[in-house]
C-alpha positions in Angstrom: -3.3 14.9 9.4 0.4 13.6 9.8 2.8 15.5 11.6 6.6 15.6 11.1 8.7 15.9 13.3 12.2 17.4 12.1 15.6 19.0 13.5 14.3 22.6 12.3 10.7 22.2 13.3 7.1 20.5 13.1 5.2 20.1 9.6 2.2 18.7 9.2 1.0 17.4 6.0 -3.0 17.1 5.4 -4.1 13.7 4.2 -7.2 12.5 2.7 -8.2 8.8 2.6 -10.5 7.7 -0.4 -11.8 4.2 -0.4 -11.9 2.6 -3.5 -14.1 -0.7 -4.1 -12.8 -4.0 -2.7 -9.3 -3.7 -0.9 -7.7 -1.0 -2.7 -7.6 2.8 -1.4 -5.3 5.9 -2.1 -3.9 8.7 0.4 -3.2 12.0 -2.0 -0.8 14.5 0.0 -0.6 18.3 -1.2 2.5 18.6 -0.8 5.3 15.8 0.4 8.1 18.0 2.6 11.9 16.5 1.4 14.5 15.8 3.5 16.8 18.4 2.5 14.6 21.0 2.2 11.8 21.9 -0.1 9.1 19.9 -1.5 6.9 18.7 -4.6 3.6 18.0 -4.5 0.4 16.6 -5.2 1.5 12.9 -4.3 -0.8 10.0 -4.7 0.0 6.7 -2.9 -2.3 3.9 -3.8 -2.4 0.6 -2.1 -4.0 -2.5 -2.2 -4.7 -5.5 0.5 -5.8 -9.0 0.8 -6.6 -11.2 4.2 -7.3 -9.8 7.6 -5.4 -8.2 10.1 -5.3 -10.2 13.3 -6.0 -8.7 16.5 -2.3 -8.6 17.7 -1.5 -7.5 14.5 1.5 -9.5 13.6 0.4 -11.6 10.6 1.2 -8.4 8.1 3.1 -9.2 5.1 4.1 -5.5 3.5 4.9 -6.0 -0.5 7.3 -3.5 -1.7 8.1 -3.4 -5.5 10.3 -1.6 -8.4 9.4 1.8 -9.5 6.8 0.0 -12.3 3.7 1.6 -13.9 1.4 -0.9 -11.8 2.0 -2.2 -8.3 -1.3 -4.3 -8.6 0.0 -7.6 -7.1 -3.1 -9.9 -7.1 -6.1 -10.3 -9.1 -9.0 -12.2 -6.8 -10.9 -13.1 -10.1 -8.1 -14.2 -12.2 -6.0 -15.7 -9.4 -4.1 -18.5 -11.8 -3.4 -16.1 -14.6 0.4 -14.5 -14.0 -0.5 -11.4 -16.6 -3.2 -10.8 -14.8 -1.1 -9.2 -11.7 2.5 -9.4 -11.3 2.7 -11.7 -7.6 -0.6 -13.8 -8.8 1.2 -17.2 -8.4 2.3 -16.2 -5.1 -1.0 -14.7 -3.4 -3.6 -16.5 -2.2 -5.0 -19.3 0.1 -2.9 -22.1 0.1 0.4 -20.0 -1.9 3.1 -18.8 -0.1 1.9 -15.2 0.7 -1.2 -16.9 2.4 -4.7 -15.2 2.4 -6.7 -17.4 4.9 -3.5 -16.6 7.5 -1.8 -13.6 6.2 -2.8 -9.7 6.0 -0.8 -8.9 2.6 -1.0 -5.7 1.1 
């Protein structure tokens, strides 16, 4: 559960966490409260990670990108292939968004 803290009150929002295979998982909110009032609702964020967090947990690299149809950023078994996943050439060990010292997601 989330809760919300707002000028006009507390709202709480339940969440439930499904693991997906590999390093991808979804959140799916019943309803998502908006700012000025109201809300819509079921929401579905999906996301997707690659590395490991370190233990001080400053080695995260968050991804954001444009309202597309597929935010899948990295494919593990088609690293070298840019169609494949939109950041491919950047993701990965030895790249610039670096696996072996990076938590990316």
């Amino acid at each position: 559960m989330v809760i919300c803290m707002k000028d006009n009150g507390v709202a709480s929002i339940q969440i439930t966490l499904v693991k997906t295979p590999h390093t991808a998982a979804s959140w799916t909110l019943d309803a998502l409260p908006l700012q000025l009032g109201g809300s819509f609702g079921p929401v579905t964020l999906a996301y997707e990670t690659w590395g490991t967090l370190n233990s001080a947990g400053d080695n995260a690299i968050l991804l954001t990108h444009a309202l597309t149809g597929d935010a899948h950023a990295h494919d593990v078994e088609h690293p070298n292939d840019p169609r494949a996943a939109w950041w491919n050439p950047l993701i990965g060990p030895g790249r610039p968004f670096d696996t072996s010292r990076y938590f990316v997601g």
